[in-house]
C-alpha positions as CSV (number, residue, x, y, z in Angstrom):
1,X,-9.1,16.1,1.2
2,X,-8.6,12.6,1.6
3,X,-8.1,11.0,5.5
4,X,-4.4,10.1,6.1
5,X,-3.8,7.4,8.3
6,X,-0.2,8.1,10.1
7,X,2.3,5.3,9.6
8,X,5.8,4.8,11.4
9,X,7.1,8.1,12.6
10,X,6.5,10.5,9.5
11,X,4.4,8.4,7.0
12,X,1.0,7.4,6.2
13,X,-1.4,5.9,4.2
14,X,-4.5,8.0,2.2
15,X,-7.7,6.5,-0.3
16,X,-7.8,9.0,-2.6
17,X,-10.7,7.2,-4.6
18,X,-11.9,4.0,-5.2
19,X,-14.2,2.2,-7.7
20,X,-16.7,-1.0,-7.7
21,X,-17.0,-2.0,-4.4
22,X,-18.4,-5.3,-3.3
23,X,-21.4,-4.7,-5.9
24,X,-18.8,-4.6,-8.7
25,X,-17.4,-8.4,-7.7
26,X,-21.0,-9.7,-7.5
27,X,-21.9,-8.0,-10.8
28,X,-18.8,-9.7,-12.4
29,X,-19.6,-13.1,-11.1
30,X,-22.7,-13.2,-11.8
31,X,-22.6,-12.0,-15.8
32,X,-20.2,-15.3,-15.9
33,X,-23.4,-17.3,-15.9
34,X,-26.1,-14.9,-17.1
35,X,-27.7,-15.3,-13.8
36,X,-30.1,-12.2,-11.9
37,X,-30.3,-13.1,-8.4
38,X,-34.1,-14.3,-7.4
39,X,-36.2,-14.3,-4.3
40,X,-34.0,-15.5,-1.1
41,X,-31.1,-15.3,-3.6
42,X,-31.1,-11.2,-3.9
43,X,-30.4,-10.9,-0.2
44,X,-27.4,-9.3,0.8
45,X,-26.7,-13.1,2.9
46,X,-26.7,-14.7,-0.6
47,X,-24.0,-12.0,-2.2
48,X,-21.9,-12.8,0.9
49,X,-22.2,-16.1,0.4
50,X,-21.2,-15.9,-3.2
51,X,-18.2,-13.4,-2.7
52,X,-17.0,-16.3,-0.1
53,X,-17.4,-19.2,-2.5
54,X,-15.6,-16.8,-5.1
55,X,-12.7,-16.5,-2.8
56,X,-12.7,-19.9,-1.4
57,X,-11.9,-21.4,-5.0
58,X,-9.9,-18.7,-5.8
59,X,-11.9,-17.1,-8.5
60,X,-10.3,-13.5,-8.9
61,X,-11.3,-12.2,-12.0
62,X,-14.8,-10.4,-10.4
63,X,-12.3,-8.9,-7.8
64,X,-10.5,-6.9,-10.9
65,X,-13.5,-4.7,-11.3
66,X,-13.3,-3.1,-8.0
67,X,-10.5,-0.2,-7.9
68,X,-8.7,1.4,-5.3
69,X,-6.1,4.9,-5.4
70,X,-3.9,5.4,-2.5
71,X,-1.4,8.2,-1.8
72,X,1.7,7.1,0.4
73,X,4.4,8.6,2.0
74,X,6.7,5.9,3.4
75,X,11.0,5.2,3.6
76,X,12.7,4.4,0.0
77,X,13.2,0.4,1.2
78,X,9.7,0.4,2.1
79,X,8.7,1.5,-1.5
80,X,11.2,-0.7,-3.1
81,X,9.2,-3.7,-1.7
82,X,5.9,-2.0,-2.3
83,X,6.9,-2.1,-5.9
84,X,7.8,-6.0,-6.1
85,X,4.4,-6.2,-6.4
86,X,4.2,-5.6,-10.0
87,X,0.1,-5.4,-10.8
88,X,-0.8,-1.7,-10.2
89,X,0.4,1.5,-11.4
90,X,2.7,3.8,-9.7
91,X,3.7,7.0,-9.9
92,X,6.3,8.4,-7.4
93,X,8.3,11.3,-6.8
94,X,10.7,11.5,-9.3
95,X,14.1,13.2,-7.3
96,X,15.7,14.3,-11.0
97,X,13.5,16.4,-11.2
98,X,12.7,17.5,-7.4
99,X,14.4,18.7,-4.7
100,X,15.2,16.4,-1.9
101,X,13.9,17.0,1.8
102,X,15.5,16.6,5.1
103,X,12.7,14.2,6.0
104,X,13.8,10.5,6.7
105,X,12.3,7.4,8.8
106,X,14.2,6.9,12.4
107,X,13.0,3.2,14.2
108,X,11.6,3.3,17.1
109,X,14.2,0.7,18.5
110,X,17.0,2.8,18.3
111,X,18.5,4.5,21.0
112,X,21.7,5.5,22.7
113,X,25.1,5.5,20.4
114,X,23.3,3.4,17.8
115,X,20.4,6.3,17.2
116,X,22.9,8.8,17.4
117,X,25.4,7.4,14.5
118,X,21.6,6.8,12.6
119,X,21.2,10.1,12.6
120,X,24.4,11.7,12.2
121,X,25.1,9.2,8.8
122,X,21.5,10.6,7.6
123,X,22.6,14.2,8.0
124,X,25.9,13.8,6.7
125,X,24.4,12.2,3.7
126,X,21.9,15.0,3.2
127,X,24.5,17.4,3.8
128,X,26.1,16.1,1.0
129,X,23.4,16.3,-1.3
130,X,23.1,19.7,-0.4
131,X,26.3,21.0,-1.0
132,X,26.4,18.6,-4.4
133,X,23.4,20.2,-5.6
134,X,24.5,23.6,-4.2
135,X,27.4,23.2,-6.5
136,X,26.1,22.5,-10.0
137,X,25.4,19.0,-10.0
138,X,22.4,17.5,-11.3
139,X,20.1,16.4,-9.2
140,X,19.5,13.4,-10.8
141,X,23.2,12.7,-9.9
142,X,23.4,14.4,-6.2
143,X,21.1,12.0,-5.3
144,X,23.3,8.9,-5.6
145,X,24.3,9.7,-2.1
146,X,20.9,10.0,0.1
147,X,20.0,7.2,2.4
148,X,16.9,4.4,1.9
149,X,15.5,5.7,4.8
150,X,14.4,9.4,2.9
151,X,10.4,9.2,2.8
152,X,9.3,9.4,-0.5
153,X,5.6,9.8,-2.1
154,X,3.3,8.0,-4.5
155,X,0.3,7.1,-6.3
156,X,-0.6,3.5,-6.1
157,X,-3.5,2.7,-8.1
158,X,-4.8,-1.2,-7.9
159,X,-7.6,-3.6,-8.2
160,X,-9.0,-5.8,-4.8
161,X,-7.6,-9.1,-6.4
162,X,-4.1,-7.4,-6.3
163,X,-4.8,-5.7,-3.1
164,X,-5.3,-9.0,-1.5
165,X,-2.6,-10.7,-3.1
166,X,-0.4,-7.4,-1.1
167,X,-2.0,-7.9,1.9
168,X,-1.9,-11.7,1.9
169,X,2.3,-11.5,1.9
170,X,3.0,-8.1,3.7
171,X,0.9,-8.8,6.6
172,X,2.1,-12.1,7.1
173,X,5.0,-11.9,10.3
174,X,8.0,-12.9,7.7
175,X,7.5,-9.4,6.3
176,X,9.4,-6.5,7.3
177,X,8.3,-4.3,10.5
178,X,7.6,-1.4,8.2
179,X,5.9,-2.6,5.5
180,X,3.6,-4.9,7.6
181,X,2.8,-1.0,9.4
182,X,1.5,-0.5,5.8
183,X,-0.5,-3.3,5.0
184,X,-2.4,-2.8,8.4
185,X,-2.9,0.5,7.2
186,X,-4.4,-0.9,4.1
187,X,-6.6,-3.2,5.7
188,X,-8.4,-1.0,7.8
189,X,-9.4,0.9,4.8
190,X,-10.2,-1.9,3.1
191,X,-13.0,-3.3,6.0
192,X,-14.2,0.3,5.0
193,X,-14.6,0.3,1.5
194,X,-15.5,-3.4,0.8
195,X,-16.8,-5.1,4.0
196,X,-18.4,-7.6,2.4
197,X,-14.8,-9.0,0.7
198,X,-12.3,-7.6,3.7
199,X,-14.3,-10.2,5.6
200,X,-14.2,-12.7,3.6
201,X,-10.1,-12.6,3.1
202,X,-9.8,-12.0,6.6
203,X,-11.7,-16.0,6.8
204,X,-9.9,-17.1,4.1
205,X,-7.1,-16.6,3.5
206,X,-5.5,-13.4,5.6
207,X,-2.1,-15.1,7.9
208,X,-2.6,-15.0,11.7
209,X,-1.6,-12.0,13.5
């Protein structure tokens, strides 16, 4: 059973498997040329060296060969950014099909009137889903009325070039709150899968925090 990393109030983040690793970027760069590492040049200094000179002159392709699968639970307009990010696969929750539950994202700023009107729009929304449903309608049409802010699940499945690319723009501060919650979550996995490369982004090219 994959780890899951708690994110906002009710999500999280899980790695479900992974493929390649930092061995796989070095073997891709390195069949480029035909080359087998020799002598000083077999350390595990002179594959972090190259992995740093591949990222430096932003040479992806050896980055496509490692893979990475996460499960996420997150709000709706979290995964509807997620998904700008069109290199990966996705498969999510598919509410035609299933039934809605009661389980939405409340931020942590809210208090006072404001939380209270969050919450009672949520819960008249679902509310009305349940009764629409409860009445005959499809599902795929009840749904029309829940909020953004409904948590819903998916498989992301992506290589460490694309990874990077996510984690390059969602961790920078213009992003949203939510989603940067996300990419943090991301990243610590990342250091713990591919070290060798999470180090390297984090010199090159990962924004301040």
């Amino acid at each position: 059973m994959p780890q899951k990393i708690k994110v906002l109030d009710n999500g999280y983040v899980a790695l479900v498997d992974y493929m390649g690793g930092d061995k796989a970027v070095i073997e891709g760069a390195r069949r480029c040329y035909m080359s087998e590492p020799q002598g000083e040049d077999a350390s595990a200094a002179a594959d972090a060296k190259l992995i740093r000179h591949l990222i430096a002159k932003d040479h992806g392709t050896p980055f496509e060969h490692a893979y990475f699968r996460f499960d996420v639970k997150c709000p709706i307009f979290v995964a509807r950014q997620w998904i700008r990010h069109r290199i990966g696969t996705y498969n999510e929750m598919s509410l035609r099909y299933c039934l809605a539950k009661r389980d939405f994202y409340t931020p942590e700023g809210l208090t006072g009137e404001a939380l209270e009107r969050y919450k009672k729009s949520i819960n008249a929304a679902f509310d009305a889903y349940e009764a629409l449903v409860g009445s005959g309608v499809k599902r795929e049409q009840a749904r029309g009325v829940l909020p953004l802010s409904l948590y819903t699940l998916y498989y992301w499945t992506v290589n460490a070039r694309s990874l990077m690319n996510f984690l390059k723009l969602r961790l920078d501060k213009s992003a949203q709150p939510e989603i940067r919650e996300y990419a943090k979550a991301l990243l610590g996995i990342f250091r713990e899968t591919m070290p060798v490369t999470a180090k390297a982004f984090e010199e090159k090219i990962m924004p301040e925090q």
